[in-house]
Each structure stands twice: as structure tokens, then as C-alpha cells.
N, C-alpha and C positions, 0 to 999 in steps of 0.2 A: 504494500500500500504506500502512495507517495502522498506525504504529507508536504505541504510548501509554506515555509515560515519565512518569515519578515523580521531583520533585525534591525531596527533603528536607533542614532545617533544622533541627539537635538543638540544644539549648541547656544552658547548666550552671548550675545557679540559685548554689552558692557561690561563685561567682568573681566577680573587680572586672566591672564593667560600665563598658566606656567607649563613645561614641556617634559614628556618622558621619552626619552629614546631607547631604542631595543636592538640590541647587537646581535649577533651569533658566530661565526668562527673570526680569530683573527691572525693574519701573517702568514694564510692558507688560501695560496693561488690554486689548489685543485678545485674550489668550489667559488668561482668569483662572483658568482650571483647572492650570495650569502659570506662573501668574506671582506673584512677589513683591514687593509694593510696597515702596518704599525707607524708607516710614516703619515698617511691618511687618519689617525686614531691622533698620533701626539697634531697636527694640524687643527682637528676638533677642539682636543683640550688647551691648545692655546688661544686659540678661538673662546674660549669659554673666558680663560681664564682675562687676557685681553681688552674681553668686553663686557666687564662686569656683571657673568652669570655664576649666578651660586650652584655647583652642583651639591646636592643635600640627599640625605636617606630620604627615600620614596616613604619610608614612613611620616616624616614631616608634612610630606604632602596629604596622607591621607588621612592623616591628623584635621592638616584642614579643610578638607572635605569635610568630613565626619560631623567638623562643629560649625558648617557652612559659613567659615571664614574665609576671607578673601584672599585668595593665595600669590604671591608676589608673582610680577612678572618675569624676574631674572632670576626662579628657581628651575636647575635644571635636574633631573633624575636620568642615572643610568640603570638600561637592565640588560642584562646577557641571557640569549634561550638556550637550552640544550645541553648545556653543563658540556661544552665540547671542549677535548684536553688543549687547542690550540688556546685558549683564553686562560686555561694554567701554567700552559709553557710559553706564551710570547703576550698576552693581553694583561695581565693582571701584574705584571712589573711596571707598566707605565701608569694604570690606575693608582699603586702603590706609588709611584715617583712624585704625580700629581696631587697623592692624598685625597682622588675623589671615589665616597661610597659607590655601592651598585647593590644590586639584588642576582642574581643568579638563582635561575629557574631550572631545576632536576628532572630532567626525563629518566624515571624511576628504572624502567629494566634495562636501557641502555647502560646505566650504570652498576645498576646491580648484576649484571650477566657478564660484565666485562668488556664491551664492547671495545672495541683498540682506542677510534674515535674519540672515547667519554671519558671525563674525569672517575678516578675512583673517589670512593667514597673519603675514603683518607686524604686525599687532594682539596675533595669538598669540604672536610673539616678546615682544613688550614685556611683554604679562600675563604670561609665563614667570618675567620679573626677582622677580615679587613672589610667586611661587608654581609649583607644577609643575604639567606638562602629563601628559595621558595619554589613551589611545585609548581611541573608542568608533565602532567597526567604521570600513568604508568606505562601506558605502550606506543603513546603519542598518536591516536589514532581520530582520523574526521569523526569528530562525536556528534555534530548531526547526521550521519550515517548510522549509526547503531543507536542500540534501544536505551530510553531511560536506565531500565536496571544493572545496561553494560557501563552505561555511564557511571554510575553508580558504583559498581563492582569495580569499574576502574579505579577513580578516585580513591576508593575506600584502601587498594591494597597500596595504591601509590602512598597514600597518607599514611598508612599502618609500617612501613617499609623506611619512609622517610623519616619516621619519629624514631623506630628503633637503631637506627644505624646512624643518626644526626642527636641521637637525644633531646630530639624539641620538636616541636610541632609546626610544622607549615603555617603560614599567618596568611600569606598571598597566591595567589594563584594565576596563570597567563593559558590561556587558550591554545593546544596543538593547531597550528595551521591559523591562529586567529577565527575558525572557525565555531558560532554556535549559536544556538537557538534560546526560545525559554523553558524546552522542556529541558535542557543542558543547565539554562540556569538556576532554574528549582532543583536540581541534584546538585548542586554545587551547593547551594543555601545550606544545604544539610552540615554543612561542614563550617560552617561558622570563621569562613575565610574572613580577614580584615577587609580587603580588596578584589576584585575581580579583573584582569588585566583583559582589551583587545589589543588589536595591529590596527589600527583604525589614524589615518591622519588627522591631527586633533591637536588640541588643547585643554589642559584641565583646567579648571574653574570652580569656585563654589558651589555651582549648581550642578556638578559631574558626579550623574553615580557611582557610588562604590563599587557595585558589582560591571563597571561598565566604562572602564576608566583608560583611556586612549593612549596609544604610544607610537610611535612615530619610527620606521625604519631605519637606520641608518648604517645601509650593507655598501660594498661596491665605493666608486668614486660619487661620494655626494658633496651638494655648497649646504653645510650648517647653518649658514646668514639664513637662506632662503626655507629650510625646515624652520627655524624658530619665527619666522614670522607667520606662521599659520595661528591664527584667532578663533574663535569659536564664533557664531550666528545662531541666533534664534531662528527654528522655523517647522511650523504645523505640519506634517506630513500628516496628507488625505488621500493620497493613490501613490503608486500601488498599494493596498493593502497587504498583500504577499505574492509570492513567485506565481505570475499567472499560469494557472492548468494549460493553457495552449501553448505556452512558452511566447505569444506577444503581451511585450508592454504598451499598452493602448492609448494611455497618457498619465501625465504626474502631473498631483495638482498639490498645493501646499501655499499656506500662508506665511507671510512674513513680513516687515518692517513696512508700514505703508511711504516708506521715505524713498525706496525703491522703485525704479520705474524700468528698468533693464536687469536681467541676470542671466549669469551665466549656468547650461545645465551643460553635466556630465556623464556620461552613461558606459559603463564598460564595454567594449567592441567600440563605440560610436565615437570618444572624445567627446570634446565641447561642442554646444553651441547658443547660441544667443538667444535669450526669451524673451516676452514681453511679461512686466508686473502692471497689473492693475487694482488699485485701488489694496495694494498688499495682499493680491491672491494673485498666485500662478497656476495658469491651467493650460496645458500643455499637450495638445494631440499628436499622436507618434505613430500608433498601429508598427511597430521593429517588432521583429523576430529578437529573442535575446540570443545573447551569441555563447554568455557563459553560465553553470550551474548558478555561478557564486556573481553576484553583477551589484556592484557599485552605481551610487546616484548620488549625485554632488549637487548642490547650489551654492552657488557663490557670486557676490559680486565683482570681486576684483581674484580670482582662484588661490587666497590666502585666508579669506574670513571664508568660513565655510560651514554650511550645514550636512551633512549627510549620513543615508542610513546603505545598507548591502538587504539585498534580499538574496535568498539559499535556495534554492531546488534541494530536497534531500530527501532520502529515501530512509525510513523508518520501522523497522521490524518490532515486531512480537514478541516477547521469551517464549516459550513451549511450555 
């Protein structure tokens, strides 16, 4: 049976914007689409350092979430997914040099089985000293593809595994693949995560849910200038409602700032193109075929302040 859910991301254009970014391997050209060379990494942190941004434990930040305080604009958070050994042997000397925290995110049986790739667990003790740890699942699997209870099941042994071998408990949590729905995030509730991580271009804000708290890529050759200027935007999403059963999106309608008379829409497969606002409603006839499972919708008026949500196609099984 295919179930088709809708994952949205509202944003609020006047509030501080602070930014989290999310690594994965680094000083490892076998994988360039996912890797950060070391001289591209110290570039960043001088960049940071430079231009007076604070990097801070992410728990600072969700601190002030939590108590919808206004969170500065030149805090920055680092996280790393995958617990991959390249960030124990070549990443995490420079974050040590520069003295900025991170969070490091454990894909439970890649470490626990041994994987060559993955940090051991004794590695993840030590990177612990200089920064926190936090889970990201046990088999790393698209968990809007399988069932609530696998989700579940997963979670549970990743959490049960990380606590005995780490001696503490998981506080946060990051999404395999950034992928997931709400029946994803009602099995996650169970667990009494501090935060919920996506991969969602973004900014945090006061008004940024916990369970739904945006981080920003930063793989490959990127400009850091131009990732920190993304801002959050208010804006009502009225269509799609979810991944349409025919697979066309027919049109996107959505309200927003009546100060707006032009915006620009985004669509995955499609790019930009230009809309008309009226009267602070956008309504938008399309009739496209979508081109991918997972399909991104952006509003924005200048492609830095931005609203948007991903709708999923997924396929959702039973237990027996």
C-alpha cells in the first residue's frame, strides 16, 4: 500500500537566524560528493572565525528554542553524520586547533560490526571529550520506506547499543538520508530526544521546532558567505497537501507576507521560476509530472529568505 506524506518547513522571516551545518567524510577524495577537504574545512573556520561567528554547542541553540528565545544571529553549530573514521583521523585535529564544538551523529551497526569506514567505539569515546555525541539510527535505513514498528525497532536497538557502549544516553537525533514523515516522527517522540535534526536548507529561529530543526550541507567545494545568508520566511502552505497519487503537481498555492508582489518558486527536476503574489496569496497552476520520489518546493523572494516544505512518495508496509 502507498501511503504519500507531506513534510513541511514554515519559516519566520523576522527572527535572528542562527545556522547549523552538517559534514560527513573529510580529507577523502574517494567520495567527493560527501567529502570535505581539510584545506576547504580550515577556509570555513577562518571564515567563521574572521567574521564574527560564534561556533557554540548545538545544545545552546536548542536551549533557545526550547525557551523561544531569540537566538543570535552569528551562532554557528557544527554537526558530522556517520561517525566516518576520516573525521577521526584528519577532521577533528582542526576542530581541536580551532577549539570549535560539534555533535557527531553514530550510525549504530556500522560501528558496532566494525565497518573499516566507521569510527570505533573507543575513537567515539575520545571525540566525545571535545564535543557530543548523538544518534543517527541503527542500520541507517529510508525510514519512510518501512513500517512504524521497524522504525521503532530500529531506534530502540540503536538507543539501547549507544547507551551501553557510550555510557549515556542519546539527547539528539539526525535523520538517515534526511529523510521522514510523521509516522517517523511519532516513533521518534517515544524516545524523548532533546532535538530532532533534518538536511533541510534553513535557519533556526525561535519559532523552529525541536523535532524539526534544519541544517545546512556543507560537503564538496562550497562559499560559506552565501550558506549563512539563508533566513527563514513565513509562509501558509495550502497545496500540495501530499505527494499527489498521479505523481502530477497541479498547482501550489500558499500564503505569505502581503508586502510581496513577485516570488520566486522552486520545484525539484524544474529549478526556478517566477510567480505572481496577490494580495499575499500565491496560486500557482502547473499540471508537471514530478520527476522525483522525494521533491522539494521552495518560495522565496530573493533564493536566501526562504520558505519550504519536501513532499515523499513512500511506500509503507505492515508487520505480519
Amino acid at each position: 500500500m502507498r501511503i504519500i506524506l507531506l513534510i513541511a518547513v514554515s519559516f519566520t522571516y523576522l527572527f535572528a537566524n542562527a545556522h547549523i551545518f552538517v559534514y560527513h567524510r573529510f580529507g577523502d577524495d574517494r567520495y567527493p560528493s560527501t567529502n570535505t577537504t581539510l584545506i576547504e574545512l580550515e577556509k570555513q573556520f577562518l571564515y567563521f572565525q574572521k567574521n564574527g561567528y560564534e561556533v557554540v554547542p548545538i545544545e545552546k541553540i536548542i536551549e533557545k528554542v526550547k525557551n523561544k528565545k531569540e537566538v543570535p544571529n552569528n551562532w554557528v553549530g557544527l554537526t558530522i553524520d556517520d561517525a566516518y573514521k576520516s573525521f577521526y583521523n584528519n577532521g577533528l585535529e582542526l576542530f581541536r586547533k580551532y577549539n570549535y564544538p560539534f555533535t557527531l551523529y553514530v550510525y549504530v551497526e556500522a560501528t558496532n560490526r566494525k565497518y573499516k569506514d566507521f569510527m570505533t567505539w573507543d575513537q567515539i569515546k575520545d571525540a566525545s571529550l571535545y564535543g557530543s555525541i548523538g544518534l543517527h539510527s541503527f542500520g541507517h535505513k529510508r525510514m519512510t520506506q518501512i513500517s512504524k514498528e521497524q522504525v521503532y525497532s530500529d531506534t530502540k536497538k540503536a538507543y539501547d547499543l549507544f547507551s551501553k557502549k557510550l555510557g549515556f544516553e542519546p539527547k539528539t537525533y539526525v535523520h538517515p538520508y534526511g529523510e521522514y514523515n510523521k509516522d517517523v516522527l511519532k516513533e521518534l517522540e517515544k524516545f524523548n530526544f532533546d532535538a530532532i535534526f533534518n538536511q533541510n536548507s534553513g535557519s533556526i529561529t525561535k519559532e523552529s521546532k525541536l523535532n524539526d530543526i534544519n541544517r545546512i550541507a556543507l560537503v564538496g567545494k562550497v562559499n560559506v558567505k552565501n550558506k549563512l545568508r539563508y533566513k527563514t520566511m513565513n509562509a501558509s502552505w495550502e497545496a500540495p497537501v501530499q505527494f499527489p497519487k498521479d505523481g502530477i503537481l497541479k498547482n501550489v498555492k500558499a500564503r505569505v507576507d502581503t508586502k510581496y508582489k513577485t516570488m520566486k518558486l522552486y520545484i525539484t527536476g524544474y529549478g526556478w521560476r517566477d510567480i505572481k503574489v496577490n494580495k499575499g496569496i500565491i496560486s500557482e497552476n502547473l499540471n508537471i509530472p514530478l520527476k522525483q520520489a522525494r521533491t522539494r518546493i521552495i518560495l522565496s523572494p530573493d533564493y536566501y529568505t526562504i520558505a519550504n516544505k519536501i513532499i515523499i512518495k513512500n511506500k509503507t508496509t505492515k508487520e505480519k
